[in-house]
N, C-alpha and C positions, 0 to 999 in steps of 0.2 A: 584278906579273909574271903572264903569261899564260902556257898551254899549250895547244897544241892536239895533239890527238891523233885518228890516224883512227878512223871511227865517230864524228864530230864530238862528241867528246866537248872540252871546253876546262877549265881548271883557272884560277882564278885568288883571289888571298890575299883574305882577308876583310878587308874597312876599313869605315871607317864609308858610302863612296861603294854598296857592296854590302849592305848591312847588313837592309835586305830582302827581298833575296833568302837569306840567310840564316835572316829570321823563317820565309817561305817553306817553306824545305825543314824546318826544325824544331818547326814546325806551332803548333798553339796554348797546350800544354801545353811548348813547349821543349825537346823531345824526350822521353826517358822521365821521368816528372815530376817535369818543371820543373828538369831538372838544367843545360841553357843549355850545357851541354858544359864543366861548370866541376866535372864528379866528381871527374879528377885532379889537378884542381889544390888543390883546398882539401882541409881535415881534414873527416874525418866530420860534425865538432861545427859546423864553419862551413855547408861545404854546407847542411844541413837548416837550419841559421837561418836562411838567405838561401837557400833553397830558390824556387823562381818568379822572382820578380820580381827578388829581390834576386842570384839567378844570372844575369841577362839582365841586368841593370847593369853585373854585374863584367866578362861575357863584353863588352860594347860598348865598356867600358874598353880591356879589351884588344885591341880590334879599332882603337883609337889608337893602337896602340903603332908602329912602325918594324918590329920582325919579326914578323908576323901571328899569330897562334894557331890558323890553320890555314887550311884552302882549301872554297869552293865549286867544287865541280864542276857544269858545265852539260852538257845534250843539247840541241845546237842551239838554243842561246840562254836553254833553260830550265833555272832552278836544282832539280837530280835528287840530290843531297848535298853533303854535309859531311862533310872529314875534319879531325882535330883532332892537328895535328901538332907535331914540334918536337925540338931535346936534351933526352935524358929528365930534364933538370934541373927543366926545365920543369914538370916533373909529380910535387910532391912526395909525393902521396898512392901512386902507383905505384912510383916510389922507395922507399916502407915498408911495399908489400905482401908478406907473407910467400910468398906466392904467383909474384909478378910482378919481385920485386926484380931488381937488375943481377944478369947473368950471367957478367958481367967488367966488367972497365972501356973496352972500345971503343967511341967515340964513336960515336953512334946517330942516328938521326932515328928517334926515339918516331913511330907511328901509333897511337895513342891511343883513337881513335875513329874510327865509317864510319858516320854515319848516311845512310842512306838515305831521302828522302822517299817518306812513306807510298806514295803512287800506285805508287812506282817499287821497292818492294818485291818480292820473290820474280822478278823480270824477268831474272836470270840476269846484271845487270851488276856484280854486285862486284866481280868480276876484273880489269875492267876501270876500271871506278875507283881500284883499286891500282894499279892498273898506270901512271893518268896521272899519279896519285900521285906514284909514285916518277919519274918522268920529271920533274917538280913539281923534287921533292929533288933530284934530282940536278944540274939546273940553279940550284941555289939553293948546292949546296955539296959537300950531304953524301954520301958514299961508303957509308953502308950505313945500311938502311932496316929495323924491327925493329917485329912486331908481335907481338902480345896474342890472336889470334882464340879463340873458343869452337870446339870439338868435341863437338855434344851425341852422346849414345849413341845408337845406329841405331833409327831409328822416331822420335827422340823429334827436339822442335823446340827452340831457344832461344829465350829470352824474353826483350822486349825489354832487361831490364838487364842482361844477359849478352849478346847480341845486337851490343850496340854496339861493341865491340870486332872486330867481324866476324867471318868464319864460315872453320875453317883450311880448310876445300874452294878456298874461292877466292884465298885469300893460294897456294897450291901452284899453281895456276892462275896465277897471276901472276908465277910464279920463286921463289917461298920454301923456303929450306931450316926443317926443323925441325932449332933447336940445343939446345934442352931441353924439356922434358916434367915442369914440378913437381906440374901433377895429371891425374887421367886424363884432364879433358876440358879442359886450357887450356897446347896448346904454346906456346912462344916461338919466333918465324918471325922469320928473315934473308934480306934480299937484299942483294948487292953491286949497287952504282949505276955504279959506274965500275973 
């Protein structure tokens, strides 16, 4: 399944036919190291044993699967990120964060993850990537979209392993309501899709 959206941004699921444009956008190191976008999915204990390489297995594994584990985003044909999406079933380690846990029980599409390729960093298009995002989800099923982003304190920046979850400036930019607030800098963001 593709998307296109204006500003030739296009959205389309990871498989193994894309699967370099994926190495692509999550560089040589697999994003923040070596994590392959396989943080919420495994336990602390697994991630770090299969940290690298052995995250970059599991992550291609599931880029077999029938329901993707998440989408490249393109500008004009070039792969500019990766979001890591999904029912937050999906994501058992986010599931038992004391932090991050469910909010209720209404059916979600977890955004998980926004990494953005290096080059394409601080370029002002986050918002816009959520946004094709959720246009993504919505066409796919699901009615309300549910993220994670960081809120560093004023002056200061996020770091990549905080980072990746994305920045609440631009999930708000995108239509996000904030519907909880468990620490000062990590609200929980809703959008309705339909």
């Amino acid at each position: 399944m593709s998307k296109t959206k204006p500003g030739s941004l296009t959205v389309k699921e990871l498989s193994t036919k894309n699967w370099g444009d994926f190495e692509a956008v999550m560089g040589k190191n697999g994003g923040a190291s070596g994590c392959w976008c396989m943080h919420w999915r495994l336990s602390i204990g697994e991630f770090m044993e299969q940290k690298g390489d052995g995250n970059k297995k599991a992550m291609k594994r599931l880029a077999q699967r029938k329901q993707p584990p998440g989408v490249i985003i393109y500008e004009d044909d070039a792969p500019v990120a990766w979001c890591s999406l999904g029912p937050r079933a999906e994501f058992p380690r986010l599931q038992r964060s004391p932090i991050l846990k469910n909010i209720d029980d209404e059916p979600v599409c977890a955004i998980a993850c926004i990494y953005v390729e290096k080059k394409h960093r601080g370029s002002g298009m986050q918002s816009a990537i959520i946004d094709a995002v959720c246009d993504y989800a919505a066409s796919a099923g699901y009615t309300t979209a549910e993220g994670y982003p960081v809120e560093p304190a004023e002056g200061k920046r996020a770091g990549a392993d905080s980072a990746m979850t994305g920045m609440a400036s631009a999930f708000v930019k995108a239509g996000f309501d904030e519907i909880a607030r468990p620490r000062k800098d990590r609200p929980v963001m809703r959008r309705k899709l339909k």
